[in-house]
C-alpha positions in Angstrom: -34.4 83.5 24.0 -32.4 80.9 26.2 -33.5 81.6 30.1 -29.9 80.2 30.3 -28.1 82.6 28.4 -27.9 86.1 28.1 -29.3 87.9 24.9 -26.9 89.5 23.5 -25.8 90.9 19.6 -23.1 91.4 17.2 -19.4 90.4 18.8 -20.9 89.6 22.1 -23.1 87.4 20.8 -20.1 85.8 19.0 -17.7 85.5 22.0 -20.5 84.6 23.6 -21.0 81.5 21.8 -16.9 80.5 22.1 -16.7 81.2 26.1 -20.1 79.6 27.3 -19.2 76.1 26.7 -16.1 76.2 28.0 -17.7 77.8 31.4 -20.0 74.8 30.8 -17.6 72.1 31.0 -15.9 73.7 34.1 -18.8 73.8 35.9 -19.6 77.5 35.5 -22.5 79.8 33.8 -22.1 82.9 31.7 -23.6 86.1 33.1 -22.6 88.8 30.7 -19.9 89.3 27.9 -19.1 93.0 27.4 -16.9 94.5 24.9 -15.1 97.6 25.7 -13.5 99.5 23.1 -11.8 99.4 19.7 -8.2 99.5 19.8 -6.9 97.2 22.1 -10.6 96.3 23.3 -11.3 94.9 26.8 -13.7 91.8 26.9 -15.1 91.2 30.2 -16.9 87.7 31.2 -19.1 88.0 34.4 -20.0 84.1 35.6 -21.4 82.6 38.1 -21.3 78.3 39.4 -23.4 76.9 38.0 -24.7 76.0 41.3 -25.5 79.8 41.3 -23.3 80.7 44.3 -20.7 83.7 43.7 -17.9 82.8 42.0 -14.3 83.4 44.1 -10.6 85.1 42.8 -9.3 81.5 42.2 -12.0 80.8 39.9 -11.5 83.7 37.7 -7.8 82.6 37.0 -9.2 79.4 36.2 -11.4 80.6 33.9 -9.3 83.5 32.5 -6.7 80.6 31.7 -9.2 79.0 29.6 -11.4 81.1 28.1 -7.9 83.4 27.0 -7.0 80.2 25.6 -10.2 79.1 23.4 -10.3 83.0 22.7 -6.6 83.0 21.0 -7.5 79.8 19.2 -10.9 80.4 17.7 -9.5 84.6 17.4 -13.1 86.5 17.2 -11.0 89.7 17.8 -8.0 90.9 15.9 -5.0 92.5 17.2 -4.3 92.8 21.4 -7.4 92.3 24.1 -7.6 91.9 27.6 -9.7 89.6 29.4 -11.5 90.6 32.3 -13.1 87.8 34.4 -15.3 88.7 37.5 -18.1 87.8 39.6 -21.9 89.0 38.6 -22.2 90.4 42.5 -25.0 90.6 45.1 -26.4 93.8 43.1 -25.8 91.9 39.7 -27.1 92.7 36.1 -30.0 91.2 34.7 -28.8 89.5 31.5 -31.4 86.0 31.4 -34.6 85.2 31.7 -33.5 83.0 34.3 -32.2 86.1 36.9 -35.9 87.8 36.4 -37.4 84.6 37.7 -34.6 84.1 40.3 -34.8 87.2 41.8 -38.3 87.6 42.1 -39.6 90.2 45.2 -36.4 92.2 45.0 -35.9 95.9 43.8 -34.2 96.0 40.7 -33.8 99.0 38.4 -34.1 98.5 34.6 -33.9 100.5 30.9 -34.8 99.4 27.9 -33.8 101.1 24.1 -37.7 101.9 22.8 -39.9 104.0 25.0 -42.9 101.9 26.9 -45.8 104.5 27.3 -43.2 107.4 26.9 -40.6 106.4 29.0 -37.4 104.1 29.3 -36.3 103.7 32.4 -38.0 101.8 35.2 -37.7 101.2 39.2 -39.7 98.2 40.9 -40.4 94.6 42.4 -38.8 91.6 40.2 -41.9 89.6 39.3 -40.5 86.7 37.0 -40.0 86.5 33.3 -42.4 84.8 30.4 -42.4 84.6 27.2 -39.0 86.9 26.5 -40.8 89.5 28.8 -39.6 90.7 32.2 -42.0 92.0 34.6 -41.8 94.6 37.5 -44.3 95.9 39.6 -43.8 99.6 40.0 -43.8 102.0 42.8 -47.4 103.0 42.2 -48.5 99.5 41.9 -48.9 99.2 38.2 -47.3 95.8 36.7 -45.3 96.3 33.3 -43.9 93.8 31.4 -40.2 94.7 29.6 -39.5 92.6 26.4 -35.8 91.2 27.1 -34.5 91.7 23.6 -35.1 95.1 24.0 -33.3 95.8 27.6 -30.5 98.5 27.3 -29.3 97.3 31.3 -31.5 96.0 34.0 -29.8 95.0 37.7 -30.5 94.5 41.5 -30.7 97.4 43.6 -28.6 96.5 46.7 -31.2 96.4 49.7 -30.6 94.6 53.0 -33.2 91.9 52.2 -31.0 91.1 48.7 -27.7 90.8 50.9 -29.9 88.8 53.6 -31.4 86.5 50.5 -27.9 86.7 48.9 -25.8 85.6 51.8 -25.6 81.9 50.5 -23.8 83.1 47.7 -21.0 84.2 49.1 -20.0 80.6 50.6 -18.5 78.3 48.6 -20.1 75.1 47.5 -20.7 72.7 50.8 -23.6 74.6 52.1 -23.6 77.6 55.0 -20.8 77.2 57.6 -21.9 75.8 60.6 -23.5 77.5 63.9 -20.6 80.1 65.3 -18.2 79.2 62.1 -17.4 82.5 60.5 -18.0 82.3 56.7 -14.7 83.6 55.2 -15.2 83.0 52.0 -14.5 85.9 49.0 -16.6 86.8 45.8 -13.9 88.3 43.4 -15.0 91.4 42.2 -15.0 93.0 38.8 -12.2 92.5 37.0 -10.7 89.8 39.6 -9.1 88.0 36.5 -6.8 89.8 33.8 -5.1 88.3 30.6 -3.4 91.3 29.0 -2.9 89.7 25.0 0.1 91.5 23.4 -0.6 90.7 19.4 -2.4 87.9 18.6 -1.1 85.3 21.6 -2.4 86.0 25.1 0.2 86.2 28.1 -1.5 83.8 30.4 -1.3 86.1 33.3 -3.5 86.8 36.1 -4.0 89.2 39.4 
């Protein structure tokens, strides 16, 4: 498994492949790709810089442009979509090996498909990734290790100390604002970019 790169199956995997170069070249990473639906499916893309700082609403309508583009042209998914670009968040999902390691000594929450000792779900410490495992130290101290090919959802639990650690995220790229400069800078949320595609050609339109 790629620490880069989220693990991911079937179409994901596949749109997957198309959208994270093109992040690549513009200086972006891919966080999740989630496909919603049948008919007239939603694909979401959740990115970050690759700089790891938050992505803002402007760079979601770049990226919806592009990706909607490469998406119509290489055509993984017949009939109408609609791409959804956002932000992964302060309280973000836990899609690569990478984020384990990251945000190690923060509560994150976690489930995975195959029972581990009789159960699935899981509450603790972040203690790094290794070797396609992530690891969390649990309320009662115990350590467990959670293989990554197996993880149904895993994702930050928002606690002061993440939005403390976190706060350099928000800003965009140029560092922290200086002493008595308000940081006014905004993470788009989920969803921040939209490319509704009637048919088989997406209407390059964003909100």
């Amino acid at each position: 498994m790629d620490a880069d790169l989220p693990y991911l199956t079937g179409l994901d995997a596949k749109v997957a492949a198309i959208v994270a170069p093109v992040l690549a070249e513009m200086g972006f990473e891919l966080v999740r790709v989630a496909i919603l639906g049948r008919e007239s499916p939603t694909v979401q893309i959740m990115a970050d810089r690759a700089d790891g700082t938050l992505i803002a609403i402007e760079d979601c309508e770049q990226i919806s442009h592009a990706v909607g583009a490469v998406l119509d042209v290489e055509d993984p998914l017949p009939g109408a979509w609609t791409l959804e670009v956002s932000s992964a968040g302060i309280d973000r999902p836990l899609t690569r090996a990478k984020d384990w390691t990251r945000f190690a000594g923060h509560l994150a929450k976690a489930e995975v498909n195959i029972p581990i000792d009789g159960r699935k779900r899981f509450s603790g410490i972040l203690l790094g990734a290794e070797d396609g495992f992530g690891r969390l130290r649990l309320e009662d101290g115990t350590e467990v290790a959670l293989p990554l090919s197996d993880m149904r959802r895993a994702r930050l639990v928002l606690t002061d100390e993440l939005i403390a650690a976190s706060a350099h995220m928000m800003r965009a790229p140029g560092g922290a604002p200086e002493e008595g400069e308000e940081d006014t800078t905004e993470a788009a949320p989920e969803g921040a970019g939209k490319s509704p595609k009637p048919g088989r050609r997406p209407a390059r339109k964003t909100h």
